[in-house]
N, C-alpha and C positions, 0 to 999 in steps of 0.2 A: 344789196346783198344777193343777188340774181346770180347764177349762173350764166349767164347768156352775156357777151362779149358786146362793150359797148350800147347797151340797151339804155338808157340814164331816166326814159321816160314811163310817164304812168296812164294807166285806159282803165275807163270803167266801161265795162261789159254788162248788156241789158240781154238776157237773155230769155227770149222765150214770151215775153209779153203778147201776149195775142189774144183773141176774143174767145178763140176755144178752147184756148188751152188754161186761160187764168176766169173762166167767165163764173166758176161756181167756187174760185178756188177759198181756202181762208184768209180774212181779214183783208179781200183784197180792195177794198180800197184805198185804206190805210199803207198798204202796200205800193200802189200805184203812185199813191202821193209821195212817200218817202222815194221812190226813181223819178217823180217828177224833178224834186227836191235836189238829188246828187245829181243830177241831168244836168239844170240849172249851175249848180256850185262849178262840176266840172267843166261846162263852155265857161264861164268866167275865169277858171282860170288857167284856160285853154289847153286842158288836159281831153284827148282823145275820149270821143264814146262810142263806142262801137256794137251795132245793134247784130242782134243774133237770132235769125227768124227758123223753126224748124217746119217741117215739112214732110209731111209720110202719107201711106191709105187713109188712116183716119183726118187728114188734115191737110188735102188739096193746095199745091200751090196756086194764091188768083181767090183764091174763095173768100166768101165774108170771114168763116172762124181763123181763116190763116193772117188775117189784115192784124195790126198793134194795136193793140185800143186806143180810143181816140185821145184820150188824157196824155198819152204817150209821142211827140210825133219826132220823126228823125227828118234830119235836115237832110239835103243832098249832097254836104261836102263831108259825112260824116260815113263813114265805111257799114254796109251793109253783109254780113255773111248769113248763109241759105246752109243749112245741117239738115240732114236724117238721121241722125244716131246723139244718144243724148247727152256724149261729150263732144263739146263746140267745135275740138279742134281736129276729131276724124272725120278725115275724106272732105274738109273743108278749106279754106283760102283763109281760117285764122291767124294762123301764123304768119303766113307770105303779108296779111296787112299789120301782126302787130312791129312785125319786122322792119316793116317799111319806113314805122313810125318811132323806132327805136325803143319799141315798149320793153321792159322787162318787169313791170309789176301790173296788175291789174286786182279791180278793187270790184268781185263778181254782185251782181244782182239779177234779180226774177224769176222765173217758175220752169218748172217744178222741183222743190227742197230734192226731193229723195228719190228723182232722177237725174236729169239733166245738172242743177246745180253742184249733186255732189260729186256725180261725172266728169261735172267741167274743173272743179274745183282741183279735183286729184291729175285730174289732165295739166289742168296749167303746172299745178310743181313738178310733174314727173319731168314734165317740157325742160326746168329747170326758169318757173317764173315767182317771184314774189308774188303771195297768193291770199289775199283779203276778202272775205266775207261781208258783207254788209247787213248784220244780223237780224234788222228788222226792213228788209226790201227783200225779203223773197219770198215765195210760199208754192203751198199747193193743196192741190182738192183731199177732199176727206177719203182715204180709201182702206176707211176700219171695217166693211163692209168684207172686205178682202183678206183681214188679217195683221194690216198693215197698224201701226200706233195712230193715237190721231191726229191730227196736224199741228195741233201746237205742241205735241210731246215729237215729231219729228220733227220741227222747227228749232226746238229748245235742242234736243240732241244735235242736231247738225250744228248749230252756233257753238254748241258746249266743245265737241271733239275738234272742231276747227281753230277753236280758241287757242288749243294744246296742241296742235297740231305742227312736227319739225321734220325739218329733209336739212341734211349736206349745205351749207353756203347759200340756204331759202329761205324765205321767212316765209310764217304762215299769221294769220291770227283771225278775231272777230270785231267789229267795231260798227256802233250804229250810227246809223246817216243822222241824226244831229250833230256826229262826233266829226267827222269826215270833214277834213280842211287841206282840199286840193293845194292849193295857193303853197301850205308847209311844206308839201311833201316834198323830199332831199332826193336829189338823184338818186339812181342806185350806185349800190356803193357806201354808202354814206349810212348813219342813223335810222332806221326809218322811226316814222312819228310814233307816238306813245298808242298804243294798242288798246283801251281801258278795256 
């Protein structure tokens, strides 16, 4: 159902896993494990994973917090993209790789819910991609301190409105990594799989 002309293929996007940026984050090991998890499903069933490492003042490229934590490890045939702003696909080489790779759907994961992910989130559909959530593989630090809700009521929101979530000739939805079965998934174009 994509926009995007000949795209038939699907990527899951890891974004943001890193030691400083997920290292106090919530529930993240549980976290970590369910991207272990769709990491695994997607090389088997050789569905692109493509890793998205950010990088700013607070968060040195080269340094220890900038590294992926170690649970997490990306191979070398698998595309790396470098961001400073906390939608993946500004002033980045996302696109030019999902392009390459004929993606038009990608199924997001990692940190942070209530920047970066909801960033990238709205970035891939305006792009015009088929735009999945992976409802319990992302998260973020607690910043009620701030004002902000607290992480698992901005978890549950972001999975809730993404769920609902509709654009033009797009799909959008939520779906958790035990549910995820690369292997089904239909070109685009086609059906896509049942969204529970």
């Amino acid at each position: 159902m994509t926009t995007l002309a000949d795209r038939p293929n699907t990527a899951l996007l890891v974004i943001d896993m890193q030691k400083g940026v997920v290292g106090e984050a919530y529930r993240r090991d549980n976290v970590v494990a369910n991207i272990a998890t769709l990491v695994d499903k997607a090389r088997s069933a050789g569905v692109d994973v493509i890793w998205i490492q950010h990088n700013s003042d607070d968060l040195p490229k080269g340094t220890e917090n900038w590294q992926y934590v170690p649970e997490l490890v990306r191979r070398e045939s698998e595309p790396l993209v470098h961001k400073q702003y906390p939608d993946a696909f500004e002033d980045t080489e996302l696109e030019s790789a999902l392009a390459a790779h004929g993606i038009g759907r990608v199924f997001v994961s990692g940190a942070q819910t209530d920047e970066c992910i909801r960033s990238t989130l709205h970035g891939a559909i305006t792009r015009g991609y088929d735009v999945t959530l992976v409802g319990d593989a992302h998260t973020t630090e607690d910043l009620s301190e701030f004002g902000a809700p607290s992480p698992e009521k901005v978890i549950a929101h972001t999975n809730l409105y993404w769920q609902y979530h509709k654009a033009p000739g797009r799909s959008a939805g939520t779906v958790n990594a035990d549910d995820v079965d690369f292997s089904a998934i239909s070109p685009a174009g086609a059906a896509p799989p049942s969204l529970n």
